[in-house]
Residue frames relative to the residue before (quaternion, step in Angstrom):
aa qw qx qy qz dx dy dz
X 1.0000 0.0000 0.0000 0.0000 0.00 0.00 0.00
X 0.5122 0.6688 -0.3836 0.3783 3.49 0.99 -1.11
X 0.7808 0.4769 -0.1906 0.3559 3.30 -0.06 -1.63
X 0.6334 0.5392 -0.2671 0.4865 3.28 0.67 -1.25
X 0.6778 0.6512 -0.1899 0.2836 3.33 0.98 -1.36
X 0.5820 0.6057 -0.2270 0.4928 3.33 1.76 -1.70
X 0.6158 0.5932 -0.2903 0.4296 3.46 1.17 -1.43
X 0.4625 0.6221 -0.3162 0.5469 3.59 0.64 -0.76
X 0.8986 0.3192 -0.2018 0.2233 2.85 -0.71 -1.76
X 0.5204 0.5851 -0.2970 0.5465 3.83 2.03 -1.20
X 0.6635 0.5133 -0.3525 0.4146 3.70 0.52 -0.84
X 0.6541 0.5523 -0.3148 0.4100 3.57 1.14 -1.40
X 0.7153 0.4417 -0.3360 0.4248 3.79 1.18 -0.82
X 0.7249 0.5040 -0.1500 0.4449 3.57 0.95 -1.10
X 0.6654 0.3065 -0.2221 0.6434 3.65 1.42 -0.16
X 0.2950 -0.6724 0.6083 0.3015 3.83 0.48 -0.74
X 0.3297 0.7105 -0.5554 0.2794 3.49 1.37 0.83
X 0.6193 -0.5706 0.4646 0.2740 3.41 -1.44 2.15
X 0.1518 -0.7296 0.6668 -0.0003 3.38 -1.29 0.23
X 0.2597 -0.7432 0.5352 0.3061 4.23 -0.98 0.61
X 0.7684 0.3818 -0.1809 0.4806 3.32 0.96 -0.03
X 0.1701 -0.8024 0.5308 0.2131 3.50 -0.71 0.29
X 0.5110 -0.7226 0.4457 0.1343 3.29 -1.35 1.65
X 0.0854 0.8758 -0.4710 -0.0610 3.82 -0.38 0.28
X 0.2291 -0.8620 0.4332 -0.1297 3.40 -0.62 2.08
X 0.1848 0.7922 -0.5787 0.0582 3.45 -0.53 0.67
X 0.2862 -0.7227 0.5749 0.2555 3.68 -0.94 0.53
X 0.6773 0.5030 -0.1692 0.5096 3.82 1.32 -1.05
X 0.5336 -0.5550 0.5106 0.3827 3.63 -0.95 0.02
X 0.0757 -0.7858 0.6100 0.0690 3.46 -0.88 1.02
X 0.1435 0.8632 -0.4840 -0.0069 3.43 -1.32 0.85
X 0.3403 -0.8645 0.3674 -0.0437 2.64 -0.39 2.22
X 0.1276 0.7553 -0.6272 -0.1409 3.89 -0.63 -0.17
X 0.9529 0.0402 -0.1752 0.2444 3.13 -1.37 0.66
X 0.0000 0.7834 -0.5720 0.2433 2.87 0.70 2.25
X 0.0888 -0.7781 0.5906 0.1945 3.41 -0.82 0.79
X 0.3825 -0.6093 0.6894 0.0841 3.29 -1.58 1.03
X 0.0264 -0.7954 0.6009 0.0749 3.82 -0.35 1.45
X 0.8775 0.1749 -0.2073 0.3954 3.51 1.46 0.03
X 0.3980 -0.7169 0.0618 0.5690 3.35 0.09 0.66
X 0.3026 -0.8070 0.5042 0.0553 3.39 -1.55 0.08
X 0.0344 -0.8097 0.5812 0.0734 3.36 -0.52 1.06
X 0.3374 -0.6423 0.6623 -0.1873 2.89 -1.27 1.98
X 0.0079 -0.6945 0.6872 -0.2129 3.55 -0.18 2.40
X 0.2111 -0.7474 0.6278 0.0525 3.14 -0.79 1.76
X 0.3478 -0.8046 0.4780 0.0563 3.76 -1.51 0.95
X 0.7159 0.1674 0.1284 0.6656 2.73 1.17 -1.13
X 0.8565 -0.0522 -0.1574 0.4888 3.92 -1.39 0.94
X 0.3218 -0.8093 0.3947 0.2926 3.88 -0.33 -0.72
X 0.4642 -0.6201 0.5825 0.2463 3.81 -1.34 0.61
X 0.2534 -0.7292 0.6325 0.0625 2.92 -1.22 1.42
X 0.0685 -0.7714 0.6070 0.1781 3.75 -0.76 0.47
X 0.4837 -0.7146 0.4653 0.1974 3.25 -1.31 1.38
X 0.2076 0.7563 -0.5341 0.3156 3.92 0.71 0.80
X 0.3844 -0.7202 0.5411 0.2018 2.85 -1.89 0.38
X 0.4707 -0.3296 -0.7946 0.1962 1.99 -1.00 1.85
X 0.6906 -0.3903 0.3506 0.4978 4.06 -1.61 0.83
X 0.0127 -0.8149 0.5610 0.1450 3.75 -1.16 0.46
X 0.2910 -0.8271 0.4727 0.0886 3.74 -0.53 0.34
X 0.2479 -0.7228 0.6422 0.0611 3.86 -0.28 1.56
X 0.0658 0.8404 -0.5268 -0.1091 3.46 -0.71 0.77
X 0.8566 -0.0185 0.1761 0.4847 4.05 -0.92 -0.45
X 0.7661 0.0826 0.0612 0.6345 4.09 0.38 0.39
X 0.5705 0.4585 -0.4657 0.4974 3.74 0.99 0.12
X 0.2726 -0.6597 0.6965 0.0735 3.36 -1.97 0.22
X 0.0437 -0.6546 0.7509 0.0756 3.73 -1.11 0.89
X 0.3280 -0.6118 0.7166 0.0672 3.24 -1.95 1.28
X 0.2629 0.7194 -0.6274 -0.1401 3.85 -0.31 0.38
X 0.5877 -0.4610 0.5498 0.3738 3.59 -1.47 1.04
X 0.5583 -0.5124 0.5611 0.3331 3.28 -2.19 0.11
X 0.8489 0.3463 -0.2278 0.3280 2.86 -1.67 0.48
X 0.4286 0.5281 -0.4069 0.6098 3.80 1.63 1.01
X 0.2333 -0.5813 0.7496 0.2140 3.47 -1.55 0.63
X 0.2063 -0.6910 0.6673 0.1861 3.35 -1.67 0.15
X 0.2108 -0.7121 0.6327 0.2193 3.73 -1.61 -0.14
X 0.2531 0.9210 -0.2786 0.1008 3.23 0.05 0.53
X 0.4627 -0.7770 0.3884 0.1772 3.86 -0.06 0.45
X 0.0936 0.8095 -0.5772 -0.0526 3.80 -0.08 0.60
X 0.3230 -0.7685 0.5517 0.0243 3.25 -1.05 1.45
X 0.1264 -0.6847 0.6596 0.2829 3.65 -1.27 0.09
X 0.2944 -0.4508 0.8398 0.0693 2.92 -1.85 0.18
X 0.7928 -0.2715 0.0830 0.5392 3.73 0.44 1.09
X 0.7843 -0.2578 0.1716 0.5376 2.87 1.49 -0.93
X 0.4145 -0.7224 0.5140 0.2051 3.59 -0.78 1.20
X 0.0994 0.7337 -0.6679 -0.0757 3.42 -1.30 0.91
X 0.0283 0.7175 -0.6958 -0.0136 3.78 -1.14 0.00
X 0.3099 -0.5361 0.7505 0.2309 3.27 -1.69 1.12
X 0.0452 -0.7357 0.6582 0.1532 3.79 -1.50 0.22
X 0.0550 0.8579 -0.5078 0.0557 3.58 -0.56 0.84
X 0.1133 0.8043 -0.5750 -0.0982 3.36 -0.23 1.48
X 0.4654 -0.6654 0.5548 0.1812 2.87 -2.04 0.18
X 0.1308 -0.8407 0.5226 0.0540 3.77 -1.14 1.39
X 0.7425 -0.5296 -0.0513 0.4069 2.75 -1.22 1.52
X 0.3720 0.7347 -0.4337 0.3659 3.99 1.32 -0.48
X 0.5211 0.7288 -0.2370 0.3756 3.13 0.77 -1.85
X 0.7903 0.1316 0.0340 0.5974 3.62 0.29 -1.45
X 0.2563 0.6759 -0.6255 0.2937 3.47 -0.19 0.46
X 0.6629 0.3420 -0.2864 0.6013 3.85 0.54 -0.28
X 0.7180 0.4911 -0.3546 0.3428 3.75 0.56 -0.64
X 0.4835 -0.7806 0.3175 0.2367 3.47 -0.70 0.82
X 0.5473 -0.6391 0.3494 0.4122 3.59 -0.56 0.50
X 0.0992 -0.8172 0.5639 0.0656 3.42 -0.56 0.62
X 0.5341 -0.6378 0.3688 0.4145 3.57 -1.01 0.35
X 0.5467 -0.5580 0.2946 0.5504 3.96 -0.61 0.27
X 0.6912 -0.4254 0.4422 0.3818 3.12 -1.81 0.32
X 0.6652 -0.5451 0.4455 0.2490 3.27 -1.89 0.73
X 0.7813 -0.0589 0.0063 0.6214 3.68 1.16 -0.02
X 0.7128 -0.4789 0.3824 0.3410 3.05 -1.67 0.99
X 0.5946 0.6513 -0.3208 0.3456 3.72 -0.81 0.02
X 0.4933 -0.5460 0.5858 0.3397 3.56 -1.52 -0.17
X 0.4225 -0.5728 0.6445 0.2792 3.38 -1.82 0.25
X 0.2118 -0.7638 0.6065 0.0628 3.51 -0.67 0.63
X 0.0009 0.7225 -0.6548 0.2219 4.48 -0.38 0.97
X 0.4453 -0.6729 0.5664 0.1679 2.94 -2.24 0.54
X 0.3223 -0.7181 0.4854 0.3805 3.97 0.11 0.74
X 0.4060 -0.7500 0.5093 0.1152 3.52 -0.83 2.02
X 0.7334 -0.2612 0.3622 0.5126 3.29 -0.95 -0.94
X 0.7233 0.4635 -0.2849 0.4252 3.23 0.38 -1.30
X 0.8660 0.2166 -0.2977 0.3384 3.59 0.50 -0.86
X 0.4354 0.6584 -0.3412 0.5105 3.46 1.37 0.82
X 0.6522 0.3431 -0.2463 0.6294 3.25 1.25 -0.37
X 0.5593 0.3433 -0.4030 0.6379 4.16 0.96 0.13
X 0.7093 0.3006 -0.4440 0.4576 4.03 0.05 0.24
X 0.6390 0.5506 -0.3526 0.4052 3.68 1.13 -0.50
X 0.6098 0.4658 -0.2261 0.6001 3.51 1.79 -0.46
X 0.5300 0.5863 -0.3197 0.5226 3.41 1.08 -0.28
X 0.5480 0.5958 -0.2127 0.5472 3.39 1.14 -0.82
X 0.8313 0.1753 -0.1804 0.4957 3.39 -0.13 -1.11
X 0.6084 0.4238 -0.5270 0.4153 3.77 0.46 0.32
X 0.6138 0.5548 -0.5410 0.1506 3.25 0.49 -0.37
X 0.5456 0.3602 -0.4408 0.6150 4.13 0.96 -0.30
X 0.7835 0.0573 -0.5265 0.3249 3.32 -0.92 0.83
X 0.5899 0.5117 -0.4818 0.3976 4.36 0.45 -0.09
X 0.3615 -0.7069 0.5644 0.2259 3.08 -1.43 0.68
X 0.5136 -0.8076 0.1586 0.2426 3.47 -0.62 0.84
X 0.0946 0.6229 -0.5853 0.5104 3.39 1.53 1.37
X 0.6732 0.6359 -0.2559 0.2773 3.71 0.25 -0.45
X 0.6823 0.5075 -0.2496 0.4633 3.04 1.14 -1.32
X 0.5395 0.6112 -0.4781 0.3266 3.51 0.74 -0.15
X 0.7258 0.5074 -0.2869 0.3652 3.18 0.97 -0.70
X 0.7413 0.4355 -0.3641 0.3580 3.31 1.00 -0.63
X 0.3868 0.6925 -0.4529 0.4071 3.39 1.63 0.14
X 0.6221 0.5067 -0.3380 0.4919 3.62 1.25 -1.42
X 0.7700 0.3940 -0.2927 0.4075 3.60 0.51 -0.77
X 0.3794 0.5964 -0.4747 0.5244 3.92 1.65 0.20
X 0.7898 0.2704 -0.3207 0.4475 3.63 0.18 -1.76
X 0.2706 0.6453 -0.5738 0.4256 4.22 0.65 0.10
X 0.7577 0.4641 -0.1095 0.4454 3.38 -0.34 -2.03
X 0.6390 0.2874 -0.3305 0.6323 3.97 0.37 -0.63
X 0.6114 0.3414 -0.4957 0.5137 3.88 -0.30 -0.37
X 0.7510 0.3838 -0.4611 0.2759 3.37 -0.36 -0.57
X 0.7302 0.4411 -0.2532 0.4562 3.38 1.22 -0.58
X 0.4606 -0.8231 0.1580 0.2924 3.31 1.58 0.68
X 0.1022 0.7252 -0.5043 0.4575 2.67 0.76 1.93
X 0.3308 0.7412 -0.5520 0.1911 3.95 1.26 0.24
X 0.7686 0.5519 -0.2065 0.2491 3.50 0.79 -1.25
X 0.4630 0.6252 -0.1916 0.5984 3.09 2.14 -0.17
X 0.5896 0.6080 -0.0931 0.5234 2.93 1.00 -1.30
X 0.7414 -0.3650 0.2001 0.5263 3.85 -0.16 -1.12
X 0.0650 0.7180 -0.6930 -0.0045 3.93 -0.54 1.12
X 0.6158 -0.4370 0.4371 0.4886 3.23 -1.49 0.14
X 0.6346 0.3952 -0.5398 0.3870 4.10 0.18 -0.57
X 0.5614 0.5100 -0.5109 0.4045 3.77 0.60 -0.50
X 0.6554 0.5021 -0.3686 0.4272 3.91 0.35 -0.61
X 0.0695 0.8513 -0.4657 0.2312 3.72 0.89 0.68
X 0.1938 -0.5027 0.7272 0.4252 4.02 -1.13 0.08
X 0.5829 0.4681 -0.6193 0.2402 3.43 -0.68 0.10
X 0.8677 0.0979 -0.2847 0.3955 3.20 0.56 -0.62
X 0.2026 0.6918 -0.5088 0.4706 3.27 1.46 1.22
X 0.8010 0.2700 -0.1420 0.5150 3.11 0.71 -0.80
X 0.7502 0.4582 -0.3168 0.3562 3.66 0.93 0.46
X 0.2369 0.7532 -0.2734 0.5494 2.63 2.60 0.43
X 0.8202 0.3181 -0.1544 0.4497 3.26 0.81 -1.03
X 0.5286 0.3853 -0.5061 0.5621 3.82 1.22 -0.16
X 0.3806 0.6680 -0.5901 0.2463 4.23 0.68 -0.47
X 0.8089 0.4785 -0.1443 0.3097 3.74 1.02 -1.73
X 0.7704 0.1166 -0.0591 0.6240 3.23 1.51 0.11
X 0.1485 -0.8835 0.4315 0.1059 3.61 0.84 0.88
X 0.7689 0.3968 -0.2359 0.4423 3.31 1.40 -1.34
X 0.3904 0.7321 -0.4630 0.3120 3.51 1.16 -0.42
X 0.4382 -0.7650 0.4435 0.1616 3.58 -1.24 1.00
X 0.0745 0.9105 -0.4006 0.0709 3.48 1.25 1.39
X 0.4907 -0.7079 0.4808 0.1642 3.00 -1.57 0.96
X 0.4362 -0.5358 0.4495 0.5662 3.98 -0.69 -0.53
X 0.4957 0.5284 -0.4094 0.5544 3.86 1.27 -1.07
X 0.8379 0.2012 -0.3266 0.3883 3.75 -0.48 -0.24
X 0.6206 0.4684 -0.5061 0.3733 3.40 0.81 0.74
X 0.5640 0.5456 -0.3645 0.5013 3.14 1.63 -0.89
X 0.8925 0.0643 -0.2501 0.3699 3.58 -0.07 0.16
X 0.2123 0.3936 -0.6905 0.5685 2.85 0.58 2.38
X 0.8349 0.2464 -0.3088 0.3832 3.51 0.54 0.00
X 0.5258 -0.6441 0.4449 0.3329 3.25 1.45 0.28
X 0.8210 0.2439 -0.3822 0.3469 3.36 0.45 1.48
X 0.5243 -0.5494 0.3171 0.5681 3.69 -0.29 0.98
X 0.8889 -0.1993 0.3206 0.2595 2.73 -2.42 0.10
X 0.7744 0.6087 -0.0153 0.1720 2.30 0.61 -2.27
X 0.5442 0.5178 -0.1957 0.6304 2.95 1.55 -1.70
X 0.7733 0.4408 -0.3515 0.2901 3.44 -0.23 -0.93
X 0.6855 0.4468 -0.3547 0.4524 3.55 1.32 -0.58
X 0.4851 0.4936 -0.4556 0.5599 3.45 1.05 0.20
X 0.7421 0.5709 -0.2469 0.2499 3.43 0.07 -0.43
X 0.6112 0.4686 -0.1033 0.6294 2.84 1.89 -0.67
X 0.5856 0.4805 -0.2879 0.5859 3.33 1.32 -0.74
X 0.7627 0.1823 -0.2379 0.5732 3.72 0.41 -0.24
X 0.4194 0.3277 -0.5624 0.6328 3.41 0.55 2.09
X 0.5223 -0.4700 0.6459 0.2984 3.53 0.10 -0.80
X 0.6585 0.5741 -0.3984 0.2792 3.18 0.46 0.17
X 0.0575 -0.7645 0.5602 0.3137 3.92 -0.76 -0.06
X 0.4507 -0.6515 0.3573 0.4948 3.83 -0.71 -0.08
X 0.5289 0.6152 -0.3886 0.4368 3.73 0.94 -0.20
X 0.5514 0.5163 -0.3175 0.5731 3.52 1.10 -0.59
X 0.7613 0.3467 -0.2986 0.4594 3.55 0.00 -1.28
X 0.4668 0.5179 -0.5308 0.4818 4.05 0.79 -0.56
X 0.8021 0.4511 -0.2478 0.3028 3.99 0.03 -1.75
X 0.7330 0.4479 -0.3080 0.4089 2.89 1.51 -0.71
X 0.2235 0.7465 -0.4446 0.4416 3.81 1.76 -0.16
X 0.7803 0.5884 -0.0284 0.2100 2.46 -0.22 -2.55
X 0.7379 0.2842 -0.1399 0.5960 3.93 1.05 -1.28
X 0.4699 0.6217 -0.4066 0.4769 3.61 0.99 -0.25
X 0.7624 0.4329 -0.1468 0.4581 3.28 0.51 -1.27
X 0.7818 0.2206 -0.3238 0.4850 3.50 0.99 -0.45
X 0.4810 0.4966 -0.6192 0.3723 3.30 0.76 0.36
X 0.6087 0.4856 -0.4114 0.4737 3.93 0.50 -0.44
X 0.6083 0.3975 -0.5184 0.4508 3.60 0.26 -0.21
X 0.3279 0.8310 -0.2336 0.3838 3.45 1.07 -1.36
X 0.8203 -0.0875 0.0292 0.5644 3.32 -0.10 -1.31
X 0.6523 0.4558 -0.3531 0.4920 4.21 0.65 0.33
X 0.8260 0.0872 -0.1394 0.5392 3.47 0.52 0.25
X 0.4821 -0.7146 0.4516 0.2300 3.20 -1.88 0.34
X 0.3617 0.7650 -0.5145 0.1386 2.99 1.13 0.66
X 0.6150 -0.6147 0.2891 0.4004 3.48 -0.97 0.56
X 0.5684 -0.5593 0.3286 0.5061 3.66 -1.14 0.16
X 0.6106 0.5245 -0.4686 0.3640 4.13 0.43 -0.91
X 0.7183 0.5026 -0.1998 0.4376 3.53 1.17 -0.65
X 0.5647 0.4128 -0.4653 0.5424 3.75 1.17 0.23
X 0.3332 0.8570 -0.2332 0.3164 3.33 1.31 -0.93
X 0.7708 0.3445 0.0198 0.5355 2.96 0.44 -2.32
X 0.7688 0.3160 -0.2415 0.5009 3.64 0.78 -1.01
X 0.6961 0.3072 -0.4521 0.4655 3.63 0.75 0.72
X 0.7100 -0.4899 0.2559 0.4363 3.88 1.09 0.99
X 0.6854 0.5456 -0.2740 0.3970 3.68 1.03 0.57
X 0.2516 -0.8646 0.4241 0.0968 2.99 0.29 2.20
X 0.7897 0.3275 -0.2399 0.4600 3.86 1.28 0.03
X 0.3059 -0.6480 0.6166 0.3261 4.06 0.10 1.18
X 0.7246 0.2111 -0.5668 0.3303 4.00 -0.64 0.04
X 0.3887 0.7142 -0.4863 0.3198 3.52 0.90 -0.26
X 0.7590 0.4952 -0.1191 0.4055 3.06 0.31 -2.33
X 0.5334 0.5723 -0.2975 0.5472 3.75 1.35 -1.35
X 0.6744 0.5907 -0.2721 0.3498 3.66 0.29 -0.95
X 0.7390 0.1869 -0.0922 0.6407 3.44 0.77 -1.51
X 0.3625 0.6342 -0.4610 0.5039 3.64 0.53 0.55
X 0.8407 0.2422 -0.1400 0.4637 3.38 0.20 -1.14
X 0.6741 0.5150 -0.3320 0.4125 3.27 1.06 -0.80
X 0.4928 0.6364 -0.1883 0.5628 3.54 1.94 -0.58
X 0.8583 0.1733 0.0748 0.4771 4.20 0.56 -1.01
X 0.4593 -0.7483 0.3655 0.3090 3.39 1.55 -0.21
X 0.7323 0.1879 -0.1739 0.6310 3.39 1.43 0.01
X 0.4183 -0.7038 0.5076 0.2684 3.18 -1.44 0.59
X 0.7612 -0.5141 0.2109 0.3345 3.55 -1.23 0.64
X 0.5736 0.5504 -0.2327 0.5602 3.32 1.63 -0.73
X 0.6785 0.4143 -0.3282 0.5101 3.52 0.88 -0.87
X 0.5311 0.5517 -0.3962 0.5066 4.00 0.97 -0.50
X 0.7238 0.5204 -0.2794 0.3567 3.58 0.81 -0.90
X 0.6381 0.4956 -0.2593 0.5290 3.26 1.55 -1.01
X 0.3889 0.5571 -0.4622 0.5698 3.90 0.93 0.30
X 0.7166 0.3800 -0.1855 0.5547 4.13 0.46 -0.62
X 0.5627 0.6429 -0.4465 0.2660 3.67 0.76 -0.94
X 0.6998 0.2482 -0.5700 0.3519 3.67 -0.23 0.54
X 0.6431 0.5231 -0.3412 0.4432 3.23 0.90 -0.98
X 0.7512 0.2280 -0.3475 0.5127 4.36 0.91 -0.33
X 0.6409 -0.5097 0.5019 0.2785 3.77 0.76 -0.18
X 0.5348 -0.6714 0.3879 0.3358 3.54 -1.02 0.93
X 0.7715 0.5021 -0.3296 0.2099 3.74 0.65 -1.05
X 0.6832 0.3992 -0.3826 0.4769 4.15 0.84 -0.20
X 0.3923 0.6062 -0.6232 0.3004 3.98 0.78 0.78
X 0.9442 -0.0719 -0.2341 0.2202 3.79 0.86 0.71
């Protein structure tokens, strides 16, 4: 899978060719704290391994896989071994629509497994379809990914009723337009419910909507961040931040590193000239 995988990943920078999955590289040690995961995600490490900062601290290595449910932040440490890969592949709420509700998981946190046969041979086919399927497609094989994890009883990770949250009802929808200048009134009735309701609703999660916008908003540019070369003034802009020291600012104060310093973690493998 690996190989095939690298090939992919060189084509995806030099062509802007679309990918279903997103490739994460580091040559340096990265350490990240409070990434939020609004959907769940399964995170198949290849190459060096991801430490999670949990109690007790847990550690996905080479052939392993973490599932984290929606609506968890992590801390966590990616190591190389020459070099750190991971496939990441989340799933939206479509995604699971066939999967059954399940009750929430027995603790906060991620499940952590070795990728068997079965689901090593469905990413290794996943692989080779992707040059000949058009991407209308890939949705499905995601549906037929979160299938495979349920069966291996991964449902509660997968979809519980705490995962069905307005928070991330409502972070579903800043997902489609991070930079857009959104209101709480124009979310509440994309979701069909007053203001009002909705600010109760969130308030009895913990949740404010300015938070969930910032948190949207830095989620989204850390992934660009580490998947693409686009400069920093320009994730910035496409994640609702009319000032890059701004965005640099809560970034770091948000992940523990600034976007440039994430970039230098990649810097032989992306070069010196798109770190701003």
């Amino acid at each position: 899978m690996q190989p095939k995988l690298i090939r992919l990943m060189q084509r995806e920078e030099k062509e802007s060719v679309m990918l279903p999955f997103s490739v994460y590289r580091c040559l340096q040690p990265q350490n990240l704290h409070g990434v939020p995961f609004i959907d769940p995600c399964l995170i198949i490490v290849l190459r060096g391994a991801k430490v999670l900062s949990l109690q007790p601290e847990l550690a996905c290595r080479s052939g392993e896989f973490i599932l984290a449910p929606a609506g968890i932040e992590l801390q966590f440490m990616n190591l190389p071994e020459g070099e750190y890969i991971a496939v990441v592949i989340g799933f939206c709420a479509s995604d699971l629509e066939a999967i059954p509700v399940s009750a929430p998981p027995d603790r906060d946190g991620a499940a952590i497994a070795r990728v068997d046969r079965t689901l090593a041979e469905f990413l290794n086919q996943w692989i080779n379809w992707i040059d000949v399927s058009p991407p209308e497609l890939w949705a499905l094989r995601r549906k037929e990914l979160a299938h495979l994890l349920y069966a291996r009883g991964y449902g509660s990770l997968l979809k519980s009723r705490s995962g069905a949250s307005w928070r991330r009802k409502v972070s579903e929808v800043l997902m489609q337009e991070p930079a857009k200048d959104w209101s709480l009134l124009e979310i509440s009735r994309l979701l069909a419910v007053s203001e009002s309701t909705l600010r109760r609703r969130l308030q009895s999660e913990n949740a404010g909507f300015r938070d969930l916008l910032e948190s949207v908003r830095l989620g989204i540019g850390l992934h660009l961040a580490q998947t693409t070369l686009l400069p920093i003034a320009h994730i910035a802009d496409q994640c609702g931040y009319q000032s890059q020291s701004r965005f640099t600012e809560r970034f770091k104060q948000r992940f523990g590193m600034t976007p440039s310093e994430l970039r230098q973690t990649r810097l032989e493998e992306l070069g010196e000239g798109i770190l701003t």
